[in-house]
C-alpha positions, 0 to 999 in steps of 0.5 A, a space after each residue: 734089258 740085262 742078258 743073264 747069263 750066256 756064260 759070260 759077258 766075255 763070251 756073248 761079246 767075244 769078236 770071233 762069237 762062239 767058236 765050234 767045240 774040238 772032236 771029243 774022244 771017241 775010243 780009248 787011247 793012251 797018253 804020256 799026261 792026260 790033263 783034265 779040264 780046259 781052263 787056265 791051270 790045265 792049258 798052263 800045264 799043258 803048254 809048259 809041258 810041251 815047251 819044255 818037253 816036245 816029244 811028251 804026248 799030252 791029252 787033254 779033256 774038257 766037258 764043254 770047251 776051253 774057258 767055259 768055267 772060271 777062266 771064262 767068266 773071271 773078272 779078269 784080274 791078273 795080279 799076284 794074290 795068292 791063297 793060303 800065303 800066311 798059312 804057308 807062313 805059320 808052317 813053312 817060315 816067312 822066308 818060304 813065304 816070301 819065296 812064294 809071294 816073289 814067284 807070284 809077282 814074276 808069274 804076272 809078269 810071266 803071264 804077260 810076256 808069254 801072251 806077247 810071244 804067243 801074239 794072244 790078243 787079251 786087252 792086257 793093261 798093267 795098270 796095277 790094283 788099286 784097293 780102297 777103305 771106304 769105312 774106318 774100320 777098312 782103313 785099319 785092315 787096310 793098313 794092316 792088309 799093307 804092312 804084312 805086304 811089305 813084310 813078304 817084299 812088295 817094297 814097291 807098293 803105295 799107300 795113299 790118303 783119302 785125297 791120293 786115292 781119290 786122284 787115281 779113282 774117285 771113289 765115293 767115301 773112299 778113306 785110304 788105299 793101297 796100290 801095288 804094280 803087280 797087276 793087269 787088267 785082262 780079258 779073260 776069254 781071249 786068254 784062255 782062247 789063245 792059250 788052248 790055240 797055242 796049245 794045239 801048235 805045240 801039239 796038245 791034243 785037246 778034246 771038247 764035249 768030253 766029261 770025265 766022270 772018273 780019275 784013278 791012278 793012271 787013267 781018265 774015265 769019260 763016257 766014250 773012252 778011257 785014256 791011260 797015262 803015266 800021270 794024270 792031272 786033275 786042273 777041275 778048279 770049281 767043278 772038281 765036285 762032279 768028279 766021281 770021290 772028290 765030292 767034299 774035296 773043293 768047295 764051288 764057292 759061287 761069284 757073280 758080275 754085272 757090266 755097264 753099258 760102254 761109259 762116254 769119255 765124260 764120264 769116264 774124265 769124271 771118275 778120273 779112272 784113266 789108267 785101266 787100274 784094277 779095283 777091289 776093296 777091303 769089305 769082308 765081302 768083297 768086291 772086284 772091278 776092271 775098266 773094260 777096254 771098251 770102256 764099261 765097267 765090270 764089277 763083281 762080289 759073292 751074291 749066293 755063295 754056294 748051291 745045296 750039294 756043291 751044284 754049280 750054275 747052268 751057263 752062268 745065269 745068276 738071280 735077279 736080287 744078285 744082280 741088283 745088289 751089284 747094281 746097288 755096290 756100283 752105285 755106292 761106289 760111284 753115285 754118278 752112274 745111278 740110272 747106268 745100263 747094266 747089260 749083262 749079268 753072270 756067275 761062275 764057280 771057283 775053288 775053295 779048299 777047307 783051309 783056304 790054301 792054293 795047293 800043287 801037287 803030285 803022288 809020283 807012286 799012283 800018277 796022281 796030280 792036281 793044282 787049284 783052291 785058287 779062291 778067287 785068285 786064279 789068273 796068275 796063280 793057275 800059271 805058277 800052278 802049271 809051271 810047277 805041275 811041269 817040273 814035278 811031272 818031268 821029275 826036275 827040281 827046281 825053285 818052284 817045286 821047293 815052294 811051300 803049297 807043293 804037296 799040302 794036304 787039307 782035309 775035305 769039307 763037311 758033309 751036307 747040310 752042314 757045308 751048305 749052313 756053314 757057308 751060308 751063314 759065314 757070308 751072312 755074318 760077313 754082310 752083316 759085319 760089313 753093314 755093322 761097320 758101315 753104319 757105325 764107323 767102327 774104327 776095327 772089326 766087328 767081333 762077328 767078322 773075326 768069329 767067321 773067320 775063324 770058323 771058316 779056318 781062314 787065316 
């Protein structure tokens, strides 16, 4: 039987179980940085924050408890994609892209070797990312995906053959890939568990059960007190919506993940995925997996992306055609594990800006700052974000406050209904290019998917 839900397969089976919620705040108080949310961008901030200034008194604010959104639920891919890194190209120039691209390799690594000093147990294994054609037309993106990366300076990535690809993972169909190093498998729970624990050493004070409803210049509003603060961060990611003004700003764009039963050794010889690499592919819709270090697979993809109103799930429980279309992708990817139990399935939301470009930011005139729009891509970005919202507030320039997503503006989502069909109907076309593709063996892209992406304003 498939557990639905819980959160996440993360949490139902982390080895400590549930963890009793930290104090809410219970009256107004007053703070040197008042962060908001309690996922990785606000535990990133926050911890570098108080390594760099251990004096500065920082709050931060959680609705449920720290990992209970994305940074809970993610497939736990720490690797160095980034959102909106040609854009910044097209307004900044390839070098300030490129300047980006360096920073997000160092953050994968930033992020391991931090984990090792704070002694953070979060089954990290730098495996690199493995992502894999499985039609002509993939194959043409796919080579196209790896020269653009070598163009921003990934000179150590590798482009494999249909023969090479399937010696790293033996992936039905599979036409080709490209390998990078910059990229490890995590658990993504026992990040944000260690992270908020290192926080409270450093002296963060972290409060649980403690919704905020309201930000304006200077002060958090929650519904058993206010804390006013120079600055305050808004680090919301995919529930940035329920904020009071901040309806259209980021789109809850919804994921969803199944996982397999632990796979025996056999099978795991079989598929030749020895070195814990990470797995994703070049479809429109794409998909994202990770060999657990217990030995399943999780693997990932859209299923509905988006929920009337920007509402997000109730505790990750997903619908059952989701789960089995991923059955269904798992399957087709590798045939001998039809029959495989799938023992726990979920959702989460992530952000998604009108643009699609990750940003940072900080109004020094109002105290205002936020950091996200991550699509989907937020394991190591959220760590650069938080590096760079530390020097923005401590008012130190610096190499990353010189990057090209610090203080880019977007314009907000559309109104209702028009968000809810735009979104709707762009995935739809992206189903359909891929089938399209799929079924014809097309060597480009279906005149349908580069519709959609200009509609959808990516880039």
């Amino acid at each position: 039987m498939t557990i639905n839900g819980g959160i996440s397969f993360w949490y139902a089976t982390h080895p400590t179980g549930p963890r009793p919620p930290r104090a809410p705040l219970t009256r107004d108080t007053t703070a040197d940085v008042v962060i908001v949310g309690g996922g990785y961008t606000g535990l990133w901030t926050a911890y570098h924050l108080k390594r760099a200034a251990p004096d500065l008194r920082v709050t931060l604010l959680e609705q449920k408890f720290c990992g209970y959104g994305a940074s809970g639920r993610n497939g736990g891919w720490l690797y160095n994609g980034i959102a909106g890194r040609d854009r910044y190209a097209d307004l900044h120039g390839h070098d300030a892209a490129q300047r980006l691209q360096r920073a997000m390799n160092d953050s994968v690594t930033e992020v391991i070797e931090t984990a090792a000093k704070e002694s953070i147990d979060a089954d990290i294994h730098r495996g690199g990312v493995l992502e894999v054609a499985r039609t002509p037309a993939q194959l043409g993106r796919l080579k196209a995906f790896h020269t653009t990366e070598l163009s921003y300076g990934e000179h150590d990535r590798e482009l494999l053959d249909a023969t090479a690809t399937r010696t790293r993972i033996d992936i039905a169909d599979a036409v080709g890939s490209s390998w990078s190093p910059h990229g490890a498998r995590i658990h993504p729970l026992k990040l944000a568990r260690g992270l908020a624990d290192a926080c409270e050493r450093l002296g963060v004070v972290i409060h649980e059960s403690t919704p905020v409803t309201e930000i304006t210049p200077r002060k958090a509003t929650t519904p058993y007190g206010k804390v006013t603060a120079p600055y305050v961060l808004r680090c919301t990611e995919g529930f940035t919506a329920a904020l009071k003004g901040q309806k259209r700003t980021w789109l809850p764009m919804n994921s969803s993940m199944i996982v397999t039963a632990p796979l025996p050794a056999a099978t795991w010889d079989r598929l030749r995925w020895s070195d814990h690499t990470l797995l994703g592919d070049m479809a429109h819709a794409y998909m994202y997996a990770q060999r657990t270090a217990d030995d399943r697979i999780a693997i990932g993809g859209r299923g509905v992306p988006y929920r009337f109103g920007s509402r997000t799930d109730a505790d990750g429980r997903t619908q059952p055609a989701t789960i089995a279309s991923l059955t269904a992708l798992l399957t087709s990817f590798f045939p001998i594990l039809t029959g495989t139990e799938i023992t726990h399935a979920w959702s989460g939301v992530l952000g998604v800006p009108r643009d699609w470009c990750a940003t940072v930011t900080l109004d020094r005139t109002t105290g205002l700052g936020w950091a996200g729009g991550y699509v989907g891509s937020g394991v190591a970005t959220s760590n650069l974000a938080g590096r760079t919202l530390r020097d923005l507030v401590l008012d130190s320039p610096t190499d990353l406050t010189d990057l090209p997503w610090v203080n880019h503006r977007v314009r907000p989502w559309e109104p209702e209904p028009f968000r809810w069909l735009g979104v709707h109907g762009l995935y739809a076309a992206y189903r359909e290019a891929d089938r399209h593709e799929s079924a014809t063996h097309t060597p480009t892209t279906t005149p349908l998917a580069r519709l959609a992406n200009r509609i959808a304003g990516r880039h």
